[in-house]
MARMARDREN-959515 format. One line per 10 residues: their letters; for each residue x, z, y of N, C-alpha, C. Coordinates in steps of 0.1 Angstrom, whole numbers, plus 2048, in hexadecimal, padded with zeros to 3 digits. Each point is the difference from the previous one (the first is absolute). Example, Ala and Ser with C-alpha at 12.3 -4.5 7.8 and 13.67 -1.06 7.14 Angstrom:
% MARMARDREN-959515
as) 884:84E:7C7:7F7:800:80C:809:800:80C | 7FC:7F9:80B:809:800:80B:7F8:808:80B
END
This chain:
% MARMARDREN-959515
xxxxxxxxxx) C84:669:5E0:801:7F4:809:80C:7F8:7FA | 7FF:7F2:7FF:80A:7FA:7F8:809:800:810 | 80E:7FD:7FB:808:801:804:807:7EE:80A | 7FF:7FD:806:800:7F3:80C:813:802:7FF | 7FF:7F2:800:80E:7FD:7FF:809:806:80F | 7F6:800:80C:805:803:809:808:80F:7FD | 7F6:805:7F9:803:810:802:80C:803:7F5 | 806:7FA:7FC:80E:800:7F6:809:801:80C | 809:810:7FC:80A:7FD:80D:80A:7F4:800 | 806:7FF:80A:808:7F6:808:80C:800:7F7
xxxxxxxxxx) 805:80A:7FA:80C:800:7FC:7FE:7F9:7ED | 7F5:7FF:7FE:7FF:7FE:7F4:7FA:7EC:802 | 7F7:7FF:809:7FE:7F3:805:80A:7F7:806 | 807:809:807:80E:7F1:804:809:80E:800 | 80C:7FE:7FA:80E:808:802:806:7FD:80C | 808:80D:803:805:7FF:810:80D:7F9:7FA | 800:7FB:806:80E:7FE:807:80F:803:7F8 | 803:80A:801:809:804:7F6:7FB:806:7F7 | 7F3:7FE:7FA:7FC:803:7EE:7FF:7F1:7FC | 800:7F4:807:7FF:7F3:7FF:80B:7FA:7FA
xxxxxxxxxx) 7FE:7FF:7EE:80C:7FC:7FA:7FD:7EF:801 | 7F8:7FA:803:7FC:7EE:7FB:80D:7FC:805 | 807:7FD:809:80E:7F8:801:808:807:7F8 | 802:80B:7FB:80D:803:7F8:7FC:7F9:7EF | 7F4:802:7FD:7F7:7FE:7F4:802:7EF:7FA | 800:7FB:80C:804:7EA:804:80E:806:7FD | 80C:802:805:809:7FE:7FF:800:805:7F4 | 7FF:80A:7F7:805:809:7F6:7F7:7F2:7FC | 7F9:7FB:7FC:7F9:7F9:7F7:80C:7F4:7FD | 802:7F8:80D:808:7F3:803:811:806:7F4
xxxxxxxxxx) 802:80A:805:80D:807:7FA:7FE:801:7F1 | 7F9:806:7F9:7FB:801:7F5:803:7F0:7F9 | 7F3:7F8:804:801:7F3:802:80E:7FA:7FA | 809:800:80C:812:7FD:7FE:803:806:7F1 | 7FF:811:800:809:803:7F7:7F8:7FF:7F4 | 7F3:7F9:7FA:7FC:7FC:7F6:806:7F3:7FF | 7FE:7F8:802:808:7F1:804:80E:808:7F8 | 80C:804:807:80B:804:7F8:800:809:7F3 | 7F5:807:7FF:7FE:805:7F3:7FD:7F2:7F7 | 7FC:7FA:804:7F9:7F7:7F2:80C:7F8:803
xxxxxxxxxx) 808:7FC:805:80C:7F8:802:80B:80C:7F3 | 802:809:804:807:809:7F9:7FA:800:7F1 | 7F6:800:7FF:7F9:802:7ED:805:7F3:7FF | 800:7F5:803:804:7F7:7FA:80D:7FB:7FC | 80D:807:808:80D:7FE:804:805:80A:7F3 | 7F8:80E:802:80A:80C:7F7:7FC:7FB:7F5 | 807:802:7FA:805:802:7EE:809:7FC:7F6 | 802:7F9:7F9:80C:7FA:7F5:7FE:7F5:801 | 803:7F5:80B:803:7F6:801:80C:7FC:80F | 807:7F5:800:806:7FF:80B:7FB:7FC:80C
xxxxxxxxxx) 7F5:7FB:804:7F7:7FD:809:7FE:805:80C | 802:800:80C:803:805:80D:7F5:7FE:806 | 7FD:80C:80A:7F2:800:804:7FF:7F5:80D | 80A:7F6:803:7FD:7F8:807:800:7EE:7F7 | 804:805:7F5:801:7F4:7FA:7EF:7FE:7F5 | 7FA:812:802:7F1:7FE:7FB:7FA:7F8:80A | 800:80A:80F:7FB:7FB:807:7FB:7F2:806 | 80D:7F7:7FE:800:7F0:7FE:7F9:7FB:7F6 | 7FE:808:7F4:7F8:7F5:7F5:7F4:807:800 | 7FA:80C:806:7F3:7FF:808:7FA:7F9:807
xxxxxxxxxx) 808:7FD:80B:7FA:7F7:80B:803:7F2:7FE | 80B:7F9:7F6:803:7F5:7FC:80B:7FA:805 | 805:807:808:80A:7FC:80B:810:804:7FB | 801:804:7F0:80A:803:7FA:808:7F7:7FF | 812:7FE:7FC:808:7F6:800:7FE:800:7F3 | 803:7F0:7FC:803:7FD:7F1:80B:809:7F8 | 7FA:805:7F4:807:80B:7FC:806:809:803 | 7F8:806:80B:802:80F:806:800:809:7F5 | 7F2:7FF:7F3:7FA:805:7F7:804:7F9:7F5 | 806:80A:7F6:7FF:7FA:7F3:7F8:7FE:7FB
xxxxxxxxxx) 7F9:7FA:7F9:7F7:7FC:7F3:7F9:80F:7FA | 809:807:7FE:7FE:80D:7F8:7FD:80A:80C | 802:7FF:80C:7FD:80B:80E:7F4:7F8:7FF | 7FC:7F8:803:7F0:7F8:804:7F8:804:7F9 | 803:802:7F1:7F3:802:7FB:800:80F:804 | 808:80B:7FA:7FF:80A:805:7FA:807:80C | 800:7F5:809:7F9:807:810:7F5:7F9:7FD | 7FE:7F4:7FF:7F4:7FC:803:7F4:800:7F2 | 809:806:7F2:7F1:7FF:7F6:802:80F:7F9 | 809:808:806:800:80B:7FD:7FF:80B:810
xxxxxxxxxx) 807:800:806:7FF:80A:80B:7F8:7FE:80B | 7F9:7F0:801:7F4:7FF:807:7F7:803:7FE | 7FC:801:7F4:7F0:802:7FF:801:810:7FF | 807:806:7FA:804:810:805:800:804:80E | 809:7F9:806:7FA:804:811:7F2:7FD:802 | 7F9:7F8:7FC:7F6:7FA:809:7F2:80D:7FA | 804:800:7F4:7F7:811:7F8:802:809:808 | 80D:802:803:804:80D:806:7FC:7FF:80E | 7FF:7F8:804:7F8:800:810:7F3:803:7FB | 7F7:7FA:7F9:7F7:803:800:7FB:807:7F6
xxxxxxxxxx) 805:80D:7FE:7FC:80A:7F8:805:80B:809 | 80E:802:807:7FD:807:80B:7F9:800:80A | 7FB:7F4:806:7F4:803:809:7F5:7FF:803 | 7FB:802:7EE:7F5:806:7FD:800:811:7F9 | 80A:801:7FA:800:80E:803:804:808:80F | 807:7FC:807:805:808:80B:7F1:7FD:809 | 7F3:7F7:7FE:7F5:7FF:80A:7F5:806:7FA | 801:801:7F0:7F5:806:7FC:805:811:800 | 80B:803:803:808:80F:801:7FA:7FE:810 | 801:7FC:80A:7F7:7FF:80E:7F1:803:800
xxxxxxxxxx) 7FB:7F5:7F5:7F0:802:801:7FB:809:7FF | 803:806:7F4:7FF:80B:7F8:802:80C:808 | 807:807:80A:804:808:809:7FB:7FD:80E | 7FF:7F8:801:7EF:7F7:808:7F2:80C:7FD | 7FF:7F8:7F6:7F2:805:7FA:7FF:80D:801 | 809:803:7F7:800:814:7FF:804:808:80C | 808:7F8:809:802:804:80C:80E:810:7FC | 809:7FC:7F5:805:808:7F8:810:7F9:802 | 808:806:805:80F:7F3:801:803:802:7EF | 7FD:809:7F8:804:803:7F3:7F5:7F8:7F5
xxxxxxxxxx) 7FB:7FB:805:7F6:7F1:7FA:804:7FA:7F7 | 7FE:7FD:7F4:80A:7EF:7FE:7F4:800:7F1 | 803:7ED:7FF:7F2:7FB:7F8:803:809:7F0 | 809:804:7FB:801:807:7F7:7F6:80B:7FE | 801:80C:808:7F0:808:804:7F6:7FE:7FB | 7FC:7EE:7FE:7F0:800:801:804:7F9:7F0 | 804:7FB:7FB:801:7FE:7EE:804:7F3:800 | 802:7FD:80B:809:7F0:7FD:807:7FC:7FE | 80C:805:800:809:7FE:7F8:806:802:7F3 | 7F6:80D:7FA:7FD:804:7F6:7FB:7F8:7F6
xxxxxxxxxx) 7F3:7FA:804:7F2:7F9:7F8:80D:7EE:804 | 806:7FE:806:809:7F5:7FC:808:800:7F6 | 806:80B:7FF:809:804:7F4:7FD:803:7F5 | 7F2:808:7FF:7F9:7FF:7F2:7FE:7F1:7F7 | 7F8:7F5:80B:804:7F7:7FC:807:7F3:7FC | 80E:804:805:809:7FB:7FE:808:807:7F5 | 801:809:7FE:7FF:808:7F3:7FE:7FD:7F4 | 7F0:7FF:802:7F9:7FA:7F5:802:7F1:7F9 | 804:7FA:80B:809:7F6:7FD:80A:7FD:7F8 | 80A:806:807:80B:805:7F8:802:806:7F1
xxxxxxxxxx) 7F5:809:7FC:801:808:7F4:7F2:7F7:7F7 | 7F9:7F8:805:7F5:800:7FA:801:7F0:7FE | 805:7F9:806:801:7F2:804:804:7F9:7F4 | 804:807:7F5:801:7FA:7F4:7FC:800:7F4 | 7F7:80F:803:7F6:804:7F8:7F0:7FD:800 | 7FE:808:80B:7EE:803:7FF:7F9:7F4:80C | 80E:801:807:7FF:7F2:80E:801:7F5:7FE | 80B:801:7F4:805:7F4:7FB:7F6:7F1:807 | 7F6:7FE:7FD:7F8:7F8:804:7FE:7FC:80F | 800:80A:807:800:801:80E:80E:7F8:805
xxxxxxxxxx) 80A:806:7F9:80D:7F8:804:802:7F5:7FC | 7F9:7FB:7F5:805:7F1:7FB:7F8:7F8:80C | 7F3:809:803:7FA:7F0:80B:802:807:80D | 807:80A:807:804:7FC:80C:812:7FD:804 | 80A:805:7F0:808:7FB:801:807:808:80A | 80E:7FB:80A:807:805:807:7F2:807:80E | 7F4:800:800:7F9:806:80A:7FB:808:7FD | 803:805:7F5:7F9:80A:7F9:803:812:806 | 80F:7FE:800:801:80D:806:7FB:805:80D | 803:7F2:80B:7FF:802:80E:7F0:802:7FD
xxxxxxxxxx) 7FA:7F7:7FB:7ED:804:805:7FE:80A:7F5 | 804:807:7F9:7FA:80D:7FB:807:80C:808 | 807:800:807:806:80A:80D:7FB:802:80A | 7F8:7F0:805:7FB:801:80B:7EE:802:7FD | 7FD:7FE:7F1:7F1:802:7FF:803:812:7FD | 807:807:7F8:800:80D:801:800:80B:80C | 80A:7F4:810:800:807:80C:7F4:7FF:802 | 7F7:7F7:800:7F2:7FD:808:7F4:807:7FC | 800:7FE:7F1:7FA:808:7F6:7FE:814:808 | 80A:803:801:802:80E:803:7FE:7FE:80F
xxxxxxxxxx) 7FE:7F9:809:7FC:7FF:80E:7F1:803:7FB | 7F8:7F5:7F7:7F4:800:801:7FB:80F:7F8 | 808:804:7FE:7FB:80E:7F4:804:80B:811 | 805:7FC:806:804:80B:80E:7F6:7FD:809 | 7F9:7F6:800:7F7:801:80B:7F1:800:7FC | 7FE:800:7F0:7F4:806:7F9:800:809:805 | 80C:809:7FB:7FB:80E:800:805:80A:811 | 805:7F7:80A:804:806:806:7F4:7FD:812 | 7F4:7F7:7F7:7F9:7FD:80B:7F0:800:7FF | 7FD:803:807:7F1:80B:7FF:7F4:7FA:809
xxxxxxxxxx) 7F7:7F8:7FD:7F7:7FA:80D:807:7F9:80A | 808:7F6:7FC:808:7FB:80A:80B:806:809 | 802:80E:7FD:80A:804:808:80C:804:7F7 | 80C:7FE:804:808:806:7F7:808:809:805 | 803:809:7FA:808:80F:805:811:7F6:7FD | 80B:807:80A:80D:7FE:7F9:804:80A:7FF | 7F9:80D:806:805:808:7F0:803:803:7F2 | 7EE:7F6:7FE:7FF:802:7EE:806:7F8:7FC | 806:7F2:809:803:7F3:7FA:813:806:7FC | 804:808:803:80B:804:803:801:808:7F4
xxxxxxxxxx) 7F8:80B:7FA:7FF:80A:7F7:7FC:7F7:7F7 | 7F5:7F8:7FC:7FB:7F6:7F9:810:7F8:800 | 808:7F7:805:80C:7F6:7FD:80D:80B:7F6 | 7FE:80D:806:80B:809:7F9:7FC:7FA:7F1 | 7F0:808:7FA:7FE:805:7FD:7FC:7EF:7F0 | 801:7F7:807:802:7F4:7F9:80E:7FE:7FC | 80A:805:80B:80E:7FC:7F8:801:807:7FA | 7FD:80C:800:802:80A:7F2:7FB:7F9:7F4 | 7F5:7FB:7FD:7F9:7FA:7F8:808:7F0:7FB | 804:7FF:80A:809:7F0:7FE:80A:807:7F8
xxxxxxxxxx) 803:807:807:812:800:7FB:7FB:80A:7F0 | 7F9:809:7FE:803:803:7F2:7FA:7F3:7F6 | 7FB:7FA:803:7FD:7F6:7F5:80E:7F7:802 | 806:7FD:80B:80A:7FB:7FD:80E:807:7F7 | 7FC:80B:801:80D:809:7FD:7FB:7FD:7EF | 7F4:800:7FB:7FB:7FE:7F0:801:7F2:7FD | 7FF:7F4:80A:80D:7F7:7FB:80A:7FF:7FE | 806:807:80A:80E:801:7FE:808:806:7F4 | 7F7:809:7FD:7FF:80A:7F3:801:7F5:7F5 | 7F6:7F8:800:801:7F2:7F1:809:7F9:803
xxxxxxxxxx) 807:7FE:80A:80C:7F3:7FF:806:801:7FB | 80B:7F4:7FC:80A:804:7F4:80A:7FF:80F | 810:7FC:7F4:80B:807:80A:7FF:7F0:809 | 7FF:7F4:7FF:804:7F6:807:7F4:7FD:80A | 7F4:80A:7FF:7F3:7FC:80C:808:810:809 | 802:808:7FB:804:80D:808:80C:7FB:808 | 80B:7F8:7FF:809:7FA:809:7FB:7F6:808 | 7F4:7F9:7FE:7FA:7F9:80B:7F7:80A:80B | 7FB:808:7F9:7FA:807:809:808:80E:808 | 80D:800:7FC:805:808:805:806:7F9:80E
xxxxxxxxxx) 804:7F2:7FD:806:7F7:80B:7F6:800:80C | 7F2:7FC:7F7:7F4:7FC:80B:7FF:80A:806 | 800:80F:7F6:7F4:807:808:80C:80A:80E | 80F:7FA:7FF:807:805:80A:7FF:7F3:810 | 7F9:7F6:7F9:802:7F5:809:80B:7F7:7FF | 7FA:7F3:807:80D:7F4:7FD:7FF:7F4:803 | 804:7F8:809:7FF:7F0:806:805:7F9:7F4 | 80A:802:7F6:802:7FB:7F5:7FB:7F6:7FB | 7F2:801:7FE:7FB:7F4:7FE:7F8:7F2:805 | 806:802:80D:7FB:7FC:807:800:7F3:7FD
xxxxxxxxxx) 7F4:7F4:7FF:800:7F0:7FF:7F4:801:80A | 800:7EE:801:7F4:7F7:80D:7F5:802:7F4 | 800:804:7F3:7F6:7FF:7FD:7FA:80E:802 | 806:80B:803:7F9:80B:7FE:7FE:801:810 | 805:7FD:809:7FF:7FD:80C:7EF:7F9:805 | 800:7F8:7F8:7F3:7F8:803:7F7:806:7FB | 801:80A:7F5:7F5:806:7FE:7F9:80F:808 | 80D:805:804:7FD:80F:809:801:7FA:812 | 809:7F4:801:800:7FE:812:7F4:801:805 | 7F7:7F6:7FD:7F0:800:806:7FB:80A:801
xxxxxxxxxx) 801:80A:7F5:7F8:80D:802:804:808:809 | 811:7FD:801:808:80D:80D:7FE:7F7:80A | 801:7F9:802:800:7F3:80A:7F1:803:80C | 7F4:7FF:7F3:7F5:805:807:7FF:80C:803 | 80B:80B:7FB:7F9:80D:806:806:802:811 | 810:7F8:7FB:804:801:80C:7FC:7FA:810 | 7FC:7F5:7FA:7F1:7FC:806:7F6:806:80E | 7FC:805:7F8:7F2:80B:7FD:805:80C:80A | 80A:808:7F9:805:80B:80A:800:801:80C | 804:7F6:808:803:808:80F:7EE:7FE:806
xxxxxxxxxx) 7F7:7F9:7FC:7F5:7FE:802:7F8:810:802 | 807:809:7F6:7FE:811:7FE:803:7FF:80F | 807:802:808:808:804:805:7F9:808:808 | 7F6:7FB:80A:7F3:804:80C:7FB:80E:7FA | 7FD:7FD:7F1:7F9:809:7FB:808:80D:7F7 | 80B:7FA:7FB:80B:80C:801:802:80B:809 | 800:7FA:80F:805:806:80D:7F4:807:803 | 7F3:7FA:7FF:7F3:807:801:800:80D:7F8 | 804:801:7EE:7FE:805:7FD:808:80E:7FF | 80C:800:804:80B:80A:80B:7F4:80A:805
xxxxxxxxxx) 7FA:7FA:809:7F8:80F:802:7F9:806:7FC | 7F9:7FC:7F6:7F6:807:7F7:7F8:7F3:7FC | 7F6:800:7F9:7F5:7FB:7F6:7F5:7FB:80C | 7FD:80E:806:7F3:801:80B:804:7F6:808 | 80C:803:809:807:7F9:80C:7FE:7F1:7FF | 808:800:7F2:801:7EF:801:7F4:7F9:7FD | 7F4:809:7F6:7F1:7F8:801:7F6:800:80E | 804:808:80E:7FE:800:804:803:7F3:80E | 80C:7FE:7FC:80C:7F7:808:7FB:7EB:7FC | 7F8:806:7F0:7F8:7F6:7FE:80A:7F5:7F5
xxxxxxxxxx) 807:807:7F7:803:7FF:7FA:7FA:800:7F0 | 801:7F8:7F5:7FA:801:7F4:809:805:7F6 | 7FD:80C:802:80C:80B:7F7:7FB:7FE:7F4 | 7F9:7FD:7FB:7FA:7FB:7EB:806:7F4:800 | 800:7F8:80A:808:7F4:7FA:810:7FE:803 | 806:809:80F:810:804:7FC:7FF:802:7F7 | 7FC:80C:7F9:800:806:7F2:803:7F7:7F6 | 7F6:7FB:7F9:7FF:7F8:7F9:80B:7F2:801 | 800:7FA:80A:80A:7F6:804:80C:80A:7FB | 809:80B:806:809:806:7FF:805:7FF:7EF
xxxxxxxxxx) 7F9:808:7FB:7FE:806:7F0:804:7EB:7F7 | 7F8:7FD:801:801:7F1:7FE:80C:7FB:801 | 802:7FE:80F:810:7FD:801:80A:808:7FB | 802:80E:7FE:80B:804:7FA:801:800:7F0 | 7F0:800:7FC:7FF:7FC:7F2:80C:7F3:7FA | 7F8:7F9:809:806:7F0:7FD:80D:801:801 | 809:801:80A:80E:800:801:807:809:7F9 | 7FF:80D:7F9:801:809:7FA:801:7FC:7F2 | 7F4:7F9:7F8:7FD:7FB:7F6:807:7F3:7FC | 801:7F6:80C:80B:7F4:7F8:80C:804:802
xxxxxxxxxx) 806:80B:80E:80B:803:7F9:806:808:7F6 | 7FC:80B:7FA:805:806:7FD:7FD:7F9:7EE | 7F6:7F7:800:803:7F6:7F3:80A:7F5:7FE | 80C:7FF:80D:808:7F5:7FD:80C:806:804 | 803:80F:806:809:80C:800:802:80B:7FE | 7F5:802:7F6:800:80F:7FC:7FC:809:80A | 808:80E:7FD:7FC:80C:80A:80B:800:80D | 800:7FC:80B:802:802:80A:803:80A:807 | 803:80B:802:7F6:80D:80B:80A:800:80C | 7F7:807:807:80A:809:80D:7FD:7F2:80C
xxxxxxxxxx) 7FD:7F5:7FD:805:7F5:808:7F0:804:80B | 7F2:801:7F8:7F6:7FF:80B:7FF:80D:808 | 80C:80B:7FB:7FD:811:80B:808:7FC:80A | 810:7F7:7FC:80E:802:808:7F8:7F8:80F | 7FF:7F6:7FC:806:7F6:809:7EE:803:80B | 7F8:801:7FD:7F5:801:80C:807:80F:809 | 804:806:7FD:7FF:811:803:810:7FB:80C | 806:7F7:7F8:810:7FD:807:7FD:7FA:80A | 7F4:7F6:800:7FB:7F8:80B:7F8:80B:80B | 7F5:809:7FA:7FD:804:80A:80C:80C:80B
xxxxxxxxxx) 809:803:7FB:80A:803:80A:807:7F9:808 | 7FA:7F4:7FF:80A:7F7:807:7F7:7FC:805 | 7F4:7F7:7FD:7F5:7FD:80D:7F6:800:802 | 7FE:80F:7F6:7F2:805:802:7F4:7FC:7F7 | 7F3:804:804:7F9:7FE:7F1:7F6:7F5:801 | 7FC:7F9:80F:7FC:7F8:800:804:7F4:7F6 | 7F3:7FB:7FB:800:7FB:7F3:802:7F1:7FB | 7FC:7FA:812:802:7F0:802:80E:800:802 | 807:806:7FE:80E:7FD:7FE:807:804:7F6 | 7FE:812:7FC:803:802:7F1:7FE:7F9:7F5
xxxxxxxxxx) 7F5:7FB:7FE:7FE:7F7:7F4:80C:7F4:7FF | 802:7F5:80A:80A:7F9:801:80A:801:800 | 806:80D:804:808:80B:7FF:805:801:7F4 | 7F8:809:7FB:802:800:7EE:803:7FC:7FB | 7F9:7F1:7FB:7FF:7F8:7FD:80E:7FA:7FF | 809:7FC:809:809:7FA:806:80D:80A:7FC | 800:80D:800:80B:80D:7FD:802:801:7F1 | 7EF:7FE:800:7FC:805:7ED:80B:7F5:7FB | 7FF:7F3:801:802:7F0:7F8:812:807:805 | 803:804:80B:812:7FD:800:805:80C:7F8
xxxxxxxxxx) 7F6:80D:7FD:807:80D:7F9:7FD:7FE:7F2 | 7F4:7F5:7FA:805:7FF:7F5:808:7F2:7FB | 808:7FA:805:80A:7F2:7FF:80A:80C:801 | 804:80D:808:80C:802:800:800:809:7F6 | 7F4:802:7F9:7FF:80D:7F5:807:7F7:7F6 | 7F7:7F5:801:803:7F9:7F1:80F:7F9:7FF | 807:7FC:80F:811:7FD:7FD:806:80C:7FD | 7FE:80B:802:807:80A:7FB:7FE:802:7F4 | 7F4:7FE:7F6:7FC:804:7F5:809:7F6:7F9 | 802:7F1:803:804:7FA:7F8:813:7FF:804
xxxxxxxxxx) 804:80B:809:80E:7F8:800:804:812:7FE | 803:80A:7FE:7FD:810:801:808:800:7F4 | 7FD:7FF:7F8:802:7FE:7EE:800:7F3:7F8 | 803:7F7:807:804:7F1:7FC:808:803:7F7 | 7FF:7F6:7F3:7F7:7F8:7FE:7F6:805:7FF | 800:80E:7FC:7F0:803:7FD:7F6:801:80A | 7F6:802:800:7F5:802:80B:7FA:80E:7FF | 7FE:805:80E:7F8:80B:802:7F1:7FF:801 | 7FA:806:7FA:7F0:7FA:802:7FC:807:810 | 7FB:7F3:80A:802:806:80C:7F6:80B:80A
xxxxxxxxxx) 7F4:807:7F3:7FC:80B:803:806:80C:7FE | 80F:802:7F9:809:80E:7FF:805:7FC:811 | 802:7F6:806:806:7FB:80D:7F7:809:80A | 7F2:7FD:804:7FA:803:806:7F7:810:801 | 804:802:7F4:7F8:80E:7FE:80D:804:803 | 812:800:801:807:806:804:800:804:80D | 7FB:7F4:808:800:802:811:7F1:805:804 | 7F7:7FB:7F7:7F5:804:804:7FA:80D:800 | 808:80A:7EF:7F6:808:7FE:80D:80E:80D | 804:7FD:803:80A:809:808:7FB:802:80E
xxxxxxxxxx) 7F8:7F1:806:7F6:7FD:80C:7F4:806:7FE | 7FE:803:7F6:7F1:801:7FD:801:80E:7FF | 809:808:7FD:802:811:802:802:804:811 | 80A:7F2:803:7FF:804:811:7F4:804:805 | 7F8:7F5:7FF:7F1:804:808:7F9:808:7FB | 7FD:806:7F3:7FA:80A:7FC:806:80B:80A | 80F:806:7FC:807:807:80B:7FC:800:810 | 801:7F6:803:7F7:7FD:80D:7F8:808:806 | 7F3:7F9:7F8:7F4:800:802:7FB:812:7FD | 80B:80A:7F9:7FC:809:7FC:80A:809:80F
xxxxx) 805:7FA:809:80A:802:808:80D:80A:7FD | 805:7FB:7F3:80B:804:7FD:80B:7FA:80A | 7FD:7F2:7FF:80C:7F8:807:7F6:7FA:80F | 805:806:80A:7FC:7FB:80D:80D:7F5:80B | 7F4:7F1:7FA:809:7F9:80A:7FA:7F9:807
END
């Protein structure tokens, strides 16, 4: 007997009362909100120039005094540390929502788009770039030029999406188990062919790929911006649209097809969108980690796992934890720079033992 929405208990259909996180979920969002606003004020302010974070803030909004800013502070915020913040928003909160989706889907808080080969099959191709781009690519790079790297990152993420849902889907239905064993079982496959590039590089491609493959806003221009925004732009998009069907799929597969939900096309929509955000970023910042386990798993202790607000959530936490990863990376060891994935795997991979501990009820809180 299929299962009638009626007959879904009460506590899973509307939350009582004090399990009813939605006003604390608005405010934590509005809050968030604020302290991204001062993060991106702060990336702009920190570093080696004399520039005061109220005298950026005037030549943001226009309303600066004549020569508040030197000549030499101007350019520095606005053609060097702008377009770096504006990456860094949106590369954290596409990783911090596809680290949501992703744990969505699997219904797993230990989720994140890495699992399934995407961030892997981006790196191979960016890789290939790197080591091959003057040899066997050579060709490839003369006619796409500076977009060469970003769209061979994001064609290698996508590429290994469509090699994961060949093989991980059967008559129209797809298991996320196999898709899950199947994504391992591609990064393994990514990553040793990358490791036999990395094997042929000489010593000045092995210092680029040691910088990239730790991660890095470093490079950040409006031209590489323009070519990965739209794709993070649309995923971010796209996501909270999951949302209905995220929360559906919390209770099982059956539940939510019954509730009249189209769980092949969450699916498929899901997989898609973290492809995409996944793939232009990690070709215009390298490897990343820790940012899509931390920050959903941080949110769901704070306002729960409902999904029409996590996502936004995320989103919003992800963009202000990596602006503060990356002022630290670059003022830490000034002049030099930290590449700001040794930053994040510091705080992250230490979080990410917490919850394993957790979940195994070592640590009960």
């Amino acid at each position: 007997m299929l299962q009638k929405v009626s007959d879904v208990p009460a506590a899973v259909r509307k939350p009582s009362a004090e399990g009813d996180r939605r006003q604390r979920a608005r405010i934590a969002i509005v809050i968030l909100a604020v302290a991204l606003c001062a993060a991106f004020l702060f990336s702009l302010a920190s570093g080696a120039s004399d520039a005061s974070a109220l005298s950026v803030l005037g030549e943001l909004l226009g309303i600066g005094a004549e020569g508040a800013m030197s000549a030499r502070d101007r350019i520095i915020v606005m053609d060097i540390r702008l377009p770096r913040a504006v990456l860094g928003v949106l590369i954290g909160a596409a990783l911090a929502v596809s680290g949501a989706v992703m744990q969505g889907l699997f219904r797993n808080p230990l989720a994140d788009p890495g699992l399934v080969g995407v961030s892997a099959g981006a790196g191979l191709g960016a890789i290939s770039i790197i080591v091959l781009g003057g040899t066997a690519l050579a060709p490839l790079t003369a006619l796409l030029g500076i977009y060469s790297l970003p769209l061979a990152a994001f064609c290698g993420g996508l590429l290994t999406t469509l090699v994961l849902y060949r093989v991980a889907t059967r008559r129209g239905q797809t298991s996320v188990a196999t898709m899950l064993l199947a994504g391992i079982a591609l990064g393994a496959m990514a990553g040793a062919l990358s490791g036999l590039l990395v094997y042929m590089a000489d010593d000045r491609q092995l210092r680029d790929l040691t910088f990239w493959g730790l991660g890095s806003l470093a490079g950040a221009t409006w031209i590489k911006i323009a070519a990965a925004g739209p794709i993070i732009a649309a995923a971010l998009v796209a996501a909270p649209f999951l949302a209905r069907g995220l929360n559906a799929l919390s209770l099982g597969e059956s539940t939510a097809n019954h509730l009249g939900i189209p769980v092949q096309r969450v699916k498929s929509v899901a997989i898609v969108t973290v492809a995409g955000a996944v793939g232009a970023s990690v070709a215009v910042s390298g490897g990343i980690g820790f940012v899509g386990i931390v920050v959903p798993h941080l949110l769901r202790l704070v306002i729960g796992p409902d999904n029409r607000y996590l996502l936004p959530a995320a989103a919003v936490l992800g963009a202000s934890l990596l602006l503060l990863a990356d002022s630290v990376s670059r003022t830490i060891v000034a002049p030099a720079e930290l590449p700001i994935g040794i930053v994040t795997a510091a705080v992250g991979a230490p979080f990410f033992l917490w919850i394993l501990l957790r979940k195994r009820g070592v640590i009960d809180l």
